[in-house]
ROSE-4610 file (N, C-alpha, C; in Angstrom, 1 decimal, always signed):
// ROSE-4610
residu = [X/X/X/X/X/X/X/X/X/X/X/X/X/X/X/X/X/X/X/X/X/X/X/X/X/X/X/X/X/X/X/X/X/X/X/X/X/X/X/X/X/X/X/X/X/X/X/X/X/X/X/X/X/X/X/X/X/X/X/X/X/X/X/X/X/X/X/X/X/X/X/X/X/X/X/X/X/X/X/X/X/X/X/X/X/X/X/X/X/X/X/X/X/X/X/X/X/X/X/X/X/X/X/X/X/X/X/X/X/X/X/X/X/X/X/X/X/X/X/X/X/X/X/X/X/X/X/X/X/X/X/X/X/X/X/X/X/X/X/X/X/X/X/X/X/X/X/X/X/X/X/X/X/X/X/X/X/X/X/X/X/X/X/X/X/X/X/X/X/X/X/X/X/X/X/X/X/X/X/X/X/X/X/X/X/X/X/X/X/X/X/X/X/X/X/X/X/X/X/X/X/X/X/X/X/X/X/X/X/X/X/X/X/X/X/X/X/X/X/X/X/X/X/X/X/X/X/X/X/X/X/X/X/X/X/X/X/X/X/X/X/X/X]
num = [1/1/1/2/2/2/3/3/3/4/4/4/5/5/5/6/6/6/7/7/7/8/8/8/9/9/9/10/10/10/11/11/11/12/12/12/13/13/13/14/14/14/15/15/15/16/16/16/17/17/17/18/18/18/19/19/19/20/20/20/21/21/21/22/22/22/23/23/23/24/24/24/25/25/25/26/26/26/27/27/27/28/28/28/29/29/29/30/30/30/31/31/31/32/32/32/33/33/33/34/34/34/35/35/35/36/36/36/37/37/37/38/38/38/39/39/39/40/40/40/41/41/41/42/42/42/43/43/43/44/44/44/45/45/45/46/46/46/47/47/47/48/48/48/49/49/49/50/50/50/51/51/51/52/52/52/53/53/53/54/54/54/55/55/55/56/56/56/57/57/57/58/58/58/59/59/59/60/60/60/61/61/61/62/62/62/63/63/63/64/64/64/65/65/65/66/66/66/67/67/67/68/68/68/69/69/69/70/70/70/71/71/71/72/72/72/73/73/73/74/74/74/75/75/75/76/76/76/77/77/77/78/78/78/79/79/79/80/80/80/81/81/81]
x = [+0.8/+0.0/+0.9/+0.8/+1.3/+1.1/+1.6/+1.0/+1.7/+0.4/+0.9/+0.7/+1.5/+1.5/+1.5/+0.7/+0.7/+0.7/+1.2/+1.3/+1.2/+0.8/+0.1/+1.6/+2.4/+3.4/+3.0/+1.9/+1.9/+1.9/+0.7/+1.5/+2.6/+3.2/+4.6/+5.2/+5.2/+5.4/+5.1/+5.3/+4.8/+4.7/+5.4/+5.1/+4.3/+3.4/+2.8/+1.1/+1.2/-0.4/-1.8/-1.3/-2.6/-2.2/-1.7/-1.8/-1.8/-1.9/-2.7/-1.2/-0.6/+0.2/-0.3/-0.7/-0.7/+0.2/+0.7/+1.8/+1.2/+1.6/+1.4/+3.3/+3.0/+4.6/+4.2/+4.3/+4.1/+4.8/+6.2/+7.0/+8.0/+7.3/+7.4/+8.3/+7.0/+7.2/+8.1/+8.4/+9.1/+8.2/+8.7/+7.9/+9.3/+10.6/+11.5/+11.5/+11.4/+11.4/+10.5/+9.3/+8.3/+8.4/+9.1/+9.7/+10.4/+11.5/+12.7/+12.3/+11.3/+10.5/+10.1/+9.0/+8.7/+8.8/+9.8/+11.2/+12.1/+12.0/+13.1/+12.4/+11.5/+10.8/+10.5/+9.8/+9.7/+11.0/+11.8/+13.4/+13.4/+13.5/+14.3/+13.3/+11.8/+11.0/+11.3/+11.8/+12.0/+13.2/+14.1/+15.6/+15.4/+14.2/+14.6/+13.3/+13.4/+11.7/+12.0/+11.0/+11.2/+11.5/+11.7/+12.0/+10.8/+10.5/+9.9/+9.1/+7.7/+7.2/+7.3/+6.9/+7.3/+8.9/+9.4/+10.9/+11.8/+11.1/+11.3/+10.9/+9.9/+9.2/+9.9/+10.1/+10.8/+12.5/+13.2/+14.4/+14.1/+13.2/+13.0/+12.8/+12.2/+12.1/+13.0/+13.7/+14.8/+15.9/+16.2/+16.9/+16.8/+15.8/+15.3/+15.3/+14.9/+15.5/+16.8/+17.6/+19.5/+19.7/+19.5/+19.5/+18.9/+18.1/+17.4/+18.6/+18.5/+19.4/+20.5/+21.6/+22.6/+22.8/+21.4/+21.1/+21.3/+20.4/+20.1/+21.3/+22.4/+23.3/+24.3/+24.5/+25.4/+24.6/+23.5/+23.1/+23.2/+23.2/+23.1/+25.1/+25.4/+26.5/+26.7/+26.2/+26.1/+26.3/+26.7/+26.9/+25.7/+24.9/+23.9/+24.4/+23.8/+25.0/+23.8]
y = [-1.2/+0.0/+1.2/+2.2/+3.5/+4.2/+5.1/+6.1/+7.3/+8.1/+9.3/+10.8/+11.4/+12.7/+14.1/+14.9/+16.3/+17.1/+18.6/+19.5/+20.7/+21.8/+23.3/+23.6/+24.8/+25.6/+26.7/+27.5/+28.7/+29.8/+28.7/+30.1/+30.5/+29.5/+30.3/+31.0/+31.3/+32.3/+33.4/+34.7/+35.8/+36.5/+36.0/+35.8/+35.2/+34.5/+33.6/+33.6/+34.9/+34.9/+34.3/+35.1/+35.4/+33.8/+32.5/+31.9/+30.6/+29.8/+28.1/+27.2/+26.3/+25.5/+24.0/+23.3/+21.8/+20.9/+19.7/+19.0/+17.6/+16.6/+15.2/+14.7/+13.9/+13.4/+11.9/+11.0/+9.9/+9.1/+9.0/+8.2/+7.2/+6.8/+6.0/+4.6/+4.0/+2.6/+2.7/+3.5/+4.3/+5.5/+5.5/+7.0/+7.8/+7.5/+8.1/+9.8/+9.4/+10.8/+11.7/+10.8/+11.8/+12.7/+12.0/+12.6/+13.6/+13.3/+14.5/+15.5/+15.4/+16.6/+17.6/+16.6/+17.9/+18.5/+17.7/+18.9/+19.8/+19.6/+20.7/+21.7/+21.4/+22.5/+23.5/+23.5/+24.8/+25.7/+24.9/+25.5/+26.3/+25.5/+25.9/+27.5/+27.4/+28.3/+30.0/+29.5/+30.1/+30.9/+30.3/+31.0/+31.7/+31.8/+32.7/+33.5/+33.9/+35.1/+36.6/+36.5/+38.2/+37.8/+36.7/+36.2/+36.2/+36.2/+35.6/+34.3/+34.5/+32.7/+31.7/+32.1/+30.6/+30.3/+31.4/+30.9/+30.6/+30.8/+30.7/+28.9/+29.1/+27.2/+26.1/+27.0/+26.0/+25.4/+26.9/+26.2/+25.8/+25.8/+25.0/+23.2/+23.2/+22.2/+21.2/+21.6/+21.3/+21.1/+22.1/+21.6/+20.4/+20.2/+19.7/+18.1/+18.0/+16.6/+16.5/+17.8/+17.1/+16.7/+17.7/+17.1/+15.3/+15.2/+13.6/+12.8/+13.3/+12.2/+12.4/+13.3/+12.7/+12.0/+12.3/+11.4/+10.3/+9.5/+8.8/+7.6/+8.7/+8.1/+7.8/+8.7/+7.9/+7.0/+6.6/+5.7/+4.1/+4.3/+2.7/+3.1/+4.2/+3.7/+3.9/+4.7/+4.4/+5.9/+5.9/+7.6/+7.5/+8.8/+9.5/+9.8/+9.7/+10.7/+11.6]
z = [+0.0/+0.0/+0.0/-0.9/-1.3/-0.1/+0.4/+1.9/+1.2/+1.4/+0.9/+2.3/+1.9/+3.0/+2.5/+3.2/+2.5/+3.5/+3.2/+4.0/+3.4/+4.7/+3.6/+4.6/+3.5/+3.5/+3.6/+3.5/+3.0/+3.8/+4.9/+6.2/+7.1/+6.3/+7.2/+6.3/+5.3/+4.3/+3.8/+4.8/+4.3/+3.0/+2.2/+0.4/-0.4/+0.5/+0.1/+0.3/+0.9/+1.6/+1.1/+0.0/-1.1/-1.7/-1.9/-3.1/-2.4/-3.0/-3.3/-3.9/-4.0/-3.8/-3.4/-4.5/-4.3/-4.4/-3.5/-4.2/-3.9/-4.4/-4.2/-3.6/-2.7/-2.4/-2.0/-3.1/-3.4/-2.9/-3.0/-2.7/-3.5/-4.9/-5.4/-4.8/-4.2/-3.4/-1.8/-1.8/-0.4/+0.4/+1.4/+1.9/+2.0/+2.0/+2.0/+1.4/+0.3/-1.0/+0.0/-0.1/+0.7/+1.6/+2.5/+4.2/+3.7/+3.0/+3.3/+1.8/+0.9/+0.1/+1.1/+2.1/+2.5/+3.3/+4.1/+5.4/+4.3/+3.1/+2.2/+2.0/+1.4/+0.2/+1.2/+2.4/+3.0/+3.6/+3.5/+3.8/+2.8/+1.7/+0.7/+0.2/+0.5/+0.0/+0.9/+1.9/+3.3/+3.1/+2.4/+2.2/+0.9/+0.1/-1.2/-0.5/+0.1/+0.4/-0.3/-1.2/-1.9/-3.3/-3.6/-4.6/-5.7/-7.1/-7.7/-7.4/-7.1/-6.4/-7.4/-8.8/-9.6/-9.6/-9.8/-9.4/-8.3/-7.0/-6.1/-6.2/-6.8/-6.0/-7.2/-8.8/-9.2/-8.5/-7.8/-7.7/-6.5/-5.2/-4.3/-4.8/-5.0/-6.4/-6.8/-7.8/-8.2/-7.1/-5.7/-4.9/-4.2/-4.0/-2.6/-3.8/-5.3/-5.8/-5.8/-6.1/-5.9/-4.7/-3.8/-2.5/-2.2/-2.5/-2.3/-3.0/-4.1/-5.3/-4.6/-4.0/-3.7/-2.4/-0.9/-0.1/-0.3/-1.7/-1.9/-2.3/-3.2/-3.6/-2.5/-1.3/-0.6/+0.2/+0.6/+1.3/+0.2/-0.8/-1.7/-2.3/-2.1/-2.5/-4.2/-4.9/-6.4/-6.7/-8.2/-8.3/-9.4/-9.3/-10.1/-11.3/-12.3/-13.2/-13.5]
C-alpha cells in the first residue's frame, strides 16, 4: 500500500499569503522521498523570500531533488549521473 503525505506551507510564508500550492509526495514505493520533500521544500521556500514565487518554488524544487538524489546516492553507494 502506497502512503501518501501532505502539507500546507503557506503560512509560514509571508510571500505567500494570497496563493494556493498543491503537491502530491508519493514516494514512489518508499515514503522516503516523501519525508525529506517535504522537510526541504519549505526551507528551501524560506531562504529565497522576496524572490519571484514561480521561481522561487521551481528552484525550491529542483533543490530539494538534488538534495534527495545525492542522499540517496550515498546511502546505496552508487553515483547518479
Amino acid at each position: 500500500m502506497s502512503k501518501f503525505i501532505y502539507v500546507c506551507l503557506l503560512p509560514y510564508l509571508q510571500d505567500w499569503k494570497n496563493s494556493s500550492v498543491y503537491a502530491v509526495f508519493d514516494g514512489h514505493g518508499g515514503v522516503d522521498a516523501s519525508y525529506y520533500s517535504v522537510a526541504q521544500i519549505l526551507n528551501y521556500l524560506i531562504s529565497q523570500s522576496g524572490k519571484d514565487k514561480s521561481q522561487a518554488l521551481s528552484e525550491a524544487i529542483a533543490k530539494t531533488d538534488q538534495g534527495f538524489s545525492r542522499k540517496a546516492a550515498r546511502e546505496v553507494n552508487v553515483t547518479i549521473m
